[in-house]
C-alpha positions in Angstrom: 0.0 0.0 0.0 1.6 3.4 -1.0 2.5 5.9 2.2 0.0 8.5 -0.5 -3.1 6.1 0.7 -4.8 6.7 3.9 -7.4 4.0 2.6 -7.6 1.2 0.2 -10.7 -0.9 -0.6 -10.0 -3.9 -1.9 -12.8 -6.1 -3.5 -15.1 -5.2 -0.9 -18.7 -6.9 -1.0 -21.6 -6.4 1.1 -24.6 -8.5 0.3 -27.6 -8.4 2.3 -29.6 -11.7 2.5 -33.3 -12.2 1.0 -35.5 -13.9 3.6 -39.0 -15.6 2.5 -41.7 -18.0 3.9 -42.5 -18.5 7.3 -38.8 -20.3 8.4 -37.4 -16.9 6.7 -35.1 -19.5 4.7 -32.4 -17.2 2.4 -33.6 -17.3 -1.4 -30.8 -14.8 -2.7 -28.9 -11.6 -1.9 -29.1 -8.1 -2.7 -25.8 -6.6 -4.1 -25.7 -3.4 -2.7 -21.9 -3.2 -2.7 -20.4 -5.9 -5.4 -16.6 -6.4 -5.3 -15.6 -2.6 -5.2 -11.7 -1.7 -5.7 -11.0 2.0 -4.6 -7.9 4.5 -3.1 -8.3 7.0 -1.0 -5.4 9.8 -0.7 -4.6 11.7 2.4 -5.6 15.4 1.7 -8.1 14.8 -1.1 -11.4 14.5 -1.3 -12.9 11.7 -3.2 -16.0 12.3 -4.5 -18.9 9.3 -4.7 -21.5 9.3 -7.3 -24.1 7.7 -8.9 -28.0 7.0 -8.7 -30.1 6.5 -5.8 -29.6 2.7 -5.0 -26.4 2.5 -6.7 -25.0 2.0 -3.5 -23.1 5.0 -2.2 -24.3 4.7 1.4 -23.9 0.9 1.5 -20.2 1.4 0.7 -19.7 4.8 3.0 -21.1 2.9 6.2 -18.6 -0.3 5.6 -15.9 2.0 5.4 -16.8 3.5 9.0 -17.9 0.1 10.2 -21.4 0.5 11.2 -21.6 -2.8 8.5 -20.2 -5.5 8.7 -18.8 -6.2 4.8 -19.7 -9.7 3.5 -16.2 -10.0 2.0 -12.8 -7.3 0.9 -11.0 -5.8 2.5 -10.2 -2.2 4.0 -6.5 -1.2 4.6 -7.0 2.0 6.5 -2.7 3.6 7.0 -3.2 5.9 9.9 -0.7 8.0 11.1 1.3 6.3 13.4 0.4 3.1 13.2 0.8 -0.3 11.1 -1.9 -0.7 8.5 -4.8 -2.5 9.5 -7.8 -4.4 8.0 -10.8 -2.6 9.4 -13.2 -5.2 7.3 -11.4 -7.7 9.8 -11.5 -6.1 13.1 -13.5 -7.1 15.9 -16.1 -4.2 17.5 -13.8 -3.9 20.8 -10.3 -3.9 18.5 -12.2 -1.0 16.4 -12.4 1.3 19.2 -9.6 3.3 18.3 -9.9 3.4 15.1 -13.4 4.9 15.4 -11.7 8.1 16.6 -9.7 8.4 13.0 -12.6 7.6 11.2 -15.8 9.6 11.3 -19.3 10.0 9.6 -21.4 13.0 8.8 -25.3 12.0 8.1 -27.6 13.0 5.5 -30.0 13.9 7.7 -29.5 16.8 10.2 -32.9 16.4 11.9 -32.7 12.8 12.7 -28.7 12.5 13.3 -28.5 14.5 16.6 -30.3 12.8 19.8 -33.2 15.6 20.1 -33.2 14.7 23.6 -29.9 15.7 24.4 -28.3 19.5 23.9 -26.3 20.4 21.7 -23.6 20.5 24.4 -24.1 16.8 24.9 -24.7 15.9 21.0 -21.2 17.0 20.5 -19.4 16.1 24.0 -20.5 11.9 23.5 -18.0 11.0 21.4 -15.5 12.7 23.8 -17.0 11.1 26.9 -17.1 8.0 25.1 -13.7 7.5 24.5 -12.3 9.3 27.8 -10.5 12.4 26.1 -12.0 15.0 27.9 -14.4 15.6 31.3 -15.2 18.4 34.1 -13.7 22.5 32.7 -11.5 20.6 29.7 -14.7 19.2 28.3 -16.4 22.3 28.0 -13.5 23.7 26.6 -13.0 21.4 23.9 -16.8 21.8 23.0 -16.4 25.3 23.1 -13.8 25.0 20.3 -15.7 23.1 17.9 -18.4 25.1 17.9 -16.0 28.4 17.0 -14.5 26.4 14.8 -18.0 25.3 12.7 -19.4 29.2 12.8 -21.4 28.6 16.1 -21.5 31.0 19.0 -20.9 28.8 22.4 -23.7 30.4 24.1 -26.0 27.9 21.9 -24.3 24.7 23.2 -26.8 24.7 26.2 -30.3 24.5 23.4 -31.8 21.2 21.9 -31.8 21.0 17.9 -34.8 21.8 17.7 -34.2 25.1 18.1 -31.6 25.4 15.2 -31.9 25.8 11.1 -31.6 22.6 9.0 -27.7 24.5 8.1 -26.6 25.2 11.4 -28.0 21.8 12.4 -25.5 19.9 10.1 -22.3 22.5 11.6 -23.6 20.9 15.0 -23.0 17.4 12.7 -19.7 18.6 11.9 -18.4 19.4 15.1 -19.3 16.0 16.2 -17.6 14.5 13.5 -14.9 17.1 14.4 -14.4 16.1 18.4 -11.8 13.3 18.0 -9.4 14.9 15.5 -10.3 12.6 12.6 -8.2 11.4 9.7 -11.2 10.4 7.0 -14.4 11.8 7.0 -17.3 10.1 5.5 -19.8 12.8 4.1 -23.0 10.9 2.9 -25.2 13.7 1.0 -24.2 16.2 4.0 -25.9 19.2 1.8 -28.5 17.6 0.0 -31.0 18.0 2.6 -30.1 22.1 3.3 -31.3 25.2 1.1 -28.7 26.0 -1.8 -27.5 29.1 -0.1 -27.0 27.2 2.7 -25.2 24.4 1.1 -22.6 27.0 -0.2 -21.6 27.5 3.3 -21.1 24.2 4.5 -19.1 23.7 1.8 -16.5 26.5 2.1 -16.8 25.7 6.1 -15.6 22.1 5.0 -12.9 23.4 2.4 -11.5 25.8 5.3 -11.5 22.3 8.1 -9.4 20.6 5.1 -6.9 23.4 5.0 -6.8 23.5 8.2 -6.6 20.2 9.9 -5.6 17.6 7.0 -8.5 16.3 6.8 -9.7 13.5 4.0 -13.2 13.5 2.9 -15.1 10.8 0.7 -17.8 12.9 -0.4 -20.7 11.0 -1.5 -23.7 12.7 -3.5 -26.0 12.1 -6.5 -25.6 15.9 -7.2 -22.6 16.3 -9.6 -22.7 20.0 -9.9 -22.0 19.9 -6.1 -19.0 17.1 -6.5 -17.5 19.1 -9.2 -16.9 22.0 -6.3 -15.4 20.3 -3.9 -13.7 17.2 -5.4 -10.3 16.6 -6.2 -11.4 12.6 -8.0 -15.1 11.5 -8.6 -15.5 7.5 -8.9 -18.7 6.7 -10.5 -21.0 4.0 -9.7 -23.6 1.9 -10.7 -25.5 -0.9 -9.2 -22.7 -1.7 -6.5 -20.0 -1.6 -8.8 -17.8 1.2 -9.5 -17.3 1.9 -13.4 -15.2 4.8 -13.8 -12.6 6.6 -11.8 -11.0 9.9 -12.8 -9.3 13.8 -11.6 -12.9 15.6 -11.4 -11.3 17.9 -14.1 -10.9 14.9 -16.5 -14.2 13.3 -15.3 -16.1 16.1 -16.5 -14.3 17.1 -19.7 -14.0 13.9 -20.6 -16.1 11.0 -19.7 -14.9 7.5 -20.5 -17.7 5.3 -19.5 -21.6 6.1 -21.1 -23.6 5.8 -17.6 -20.8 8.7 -17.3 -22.0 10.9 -20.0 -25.8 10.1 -19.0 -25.0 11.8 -15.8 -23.1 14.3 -16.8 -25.6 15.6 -19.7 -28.6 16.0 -16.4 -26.7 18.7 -15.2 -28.2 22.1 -15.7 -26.5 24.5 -17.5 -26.1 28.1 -16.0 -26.6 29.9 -19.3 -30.3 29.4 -21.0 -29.1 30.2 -24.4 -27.0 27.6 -24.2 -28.9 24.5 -25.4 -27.8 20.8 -23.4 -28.9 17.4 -25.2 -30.3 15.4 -22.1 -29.6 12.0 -22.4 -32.7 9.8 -22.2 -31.9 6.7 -20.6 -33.8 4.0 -21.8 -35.6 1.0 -18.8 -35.2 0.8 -15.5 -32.2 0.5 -13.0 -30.6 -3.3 -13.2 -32.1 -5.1 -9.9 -29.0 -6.1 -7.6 -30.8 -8.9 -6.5 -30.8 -10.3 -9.9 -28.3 -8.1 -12.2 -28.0 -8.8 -15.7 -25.6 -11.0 -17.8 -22.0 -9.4 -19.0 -21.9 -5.9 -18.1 -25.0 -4.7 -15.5 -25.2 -1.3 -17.5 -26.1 -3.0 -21.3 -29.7 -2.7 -21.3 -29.5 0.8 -20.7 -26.4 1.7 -22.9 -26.7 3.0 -26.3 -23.2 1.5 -27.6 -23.7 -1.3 -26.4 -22.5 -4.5 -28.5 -22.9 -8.3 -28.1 -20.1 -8.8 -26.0 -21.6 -6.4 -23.6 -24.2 -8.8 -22.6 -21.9 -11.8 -22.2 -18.7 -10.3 -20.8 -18.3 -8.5 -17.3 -15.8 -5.5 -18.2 -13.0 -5.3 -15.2 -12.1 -2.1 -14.1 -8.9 -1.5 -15.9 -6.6 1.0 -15.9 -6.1 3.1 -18.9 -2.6 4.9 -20.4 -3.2 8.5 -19.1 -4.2 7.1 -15.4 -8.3 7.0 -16.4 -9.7 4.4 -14.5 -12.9 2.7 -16.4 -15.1 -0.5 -16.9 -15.9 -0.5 -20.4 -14.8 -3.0 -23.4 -15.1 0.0 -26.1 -14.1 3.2 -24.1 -10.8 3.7 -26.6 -13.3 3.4 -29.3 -16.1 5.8 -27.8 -16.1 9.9 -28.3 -18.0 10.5 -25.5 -19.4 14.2 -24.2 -18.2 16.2 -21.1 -19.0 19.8 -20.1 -16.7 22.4 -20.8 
């Protein structure tokens, strides 16, 4: 594993089992996350996206261990410390390295504990792992909420009391408390106002700068990812088809689920004229995906050997990563 990686995901899988009749027998699995290679560099952000159900969640929550992944592997290289396998840890051996690796939810309504004030919501994590008590508690609380735009005086209120924006700064002060290495942002402004969302995401720039930190960024909204990521990797029904320098992503797709995406993004100027690509059925079921490669019904280049062979994520000569048989052959469309 290069010293450049702070996480590598190796052929991770997490397939939840399909229970029927009355001895709720297994009769197949759902493929949420289906045998995903990724890298993670300290300092960047990675960006995740894809369709709802492709799997983005599935994949953020194995990487912070609140699943347990059906197979893979996850060689997390923390600072000062040997690498580790956190797919193979034990919940008591994880302990410490729940401090290094952090989650902030979707949801700010329903990811802080309403019963507890905002004080509390962001001093558990502290209390949990014995860092702080008493005056130095307070303290450190105090500091996070400077630090995420909050005045201290709040840290005595409930939520309830706060916007859906300064809700998620409460969110990222937790996620702040225990000096993480890698964050885990699933859809943290999708839920917020789009003024608001400009805010969290310069506040989560300026915490990069700042404190080192490493983000996967996960999102459906590409206009969003193309902000604030340094790479984008692309999925689709559990697998991950194209990996790329956000720059290159957008300029210059390589895969065609790619260029679908890429052509739903609104254009800022209404003169200009976009070509939406239509995409033709439904999403492939990842209880029963289809033959070859899982995006072929839905792909307008799409060629016999697409629906018997399963392209591998390959490597191409300028560093593009991509699973497609044709994607020398294809002239694909970015934006500009």
């Amino acid at each position: 594993m290069s010293d450049s990686n702070l996480l590598e995901i190796q052929n991770l899988k997490m397939h939840f089992p399909i229970r029927r009749g009355f001895l709720q027998r297994v009769s197949g699995h759902v493929r949420a996350v289906d045998d995903v290679t990724l890298t993670i560099q300290r300092g960047e952000t990675l960006g995740l996206v894809g369709e709802s159900g492709c799997g983005k969640t599935t994949l953020g929550r194995c990487i912070v261990r609140a699943y347990q992944p059906t197979d893979g592997h996850l060689l997390y290289n923390g600072q000062g410390a040997a690498e580790v396998d956190l797919a193979k840890l034990s919940r008591a051996e994880l302990k410490p390295y729940r401090r290094e690796v952090r989650m902030i939810f979707q949801d700010p309504f329903a990811s802080l504990n309403p019963r507890l004030t905002v004080f509390d919501n962001v001093a558990e994590p502290l209390r949990i792992h014995q860092i702080a008590d008493g005056s130095a508690l307070e303290n450190r609380v105090t500091g996070l909420m400077n630090r995420v735009g909050l005045r201290p005086e709040f840290m005595k209120r409930y939520p309830h009391a706060f916007s859906g924006g300064q809700r998620q700064r409460i969110g990222i002060a937790r996620a702040l408390a225990l000096d993480p290495q890698l964050i885990v942002a699933d859809e943290a402004v999708s839920a917020l106002d789009v003024s608001v969302r400009a805010q969290i995401l310069n506040l989560m720039l300026e915490l990069q700068k700042e404190m080192g930190l490493t983000y996967l960024f996960i999102s459906h909204d590409l206009s969003v990812v193309e902000y604030i990521a340094h790479r984008v990797a692309v999925m689709y029904v559990g697998k991950v088809v194209e990996v790329a320098p956000a720059k290159k992503l957008f300029a210059q797709p390589q895969h065609p689920y790619t260029e679908a995406l890429l052509s739903a993004i609104p254009r800022p100027n209404p003169r200009r004229k976009s070509k939406r690509i239509l995409l033709e059925g439904d999403v492939a079921d990842p209880s029963d995906p289809p033959s070859g490669c899982y995006f072929h019904p839905r792909c307008r280049y799409a060629q016999d050997r697409c629906k018997i062979e399963r392209p591998p994520l390959r490597t191409l000569p300028d560093g593009h990563q991509v699973a497609c048989h044709f994607a020398e052959e294809l002239d694909l469309a970015g934006i500009s």
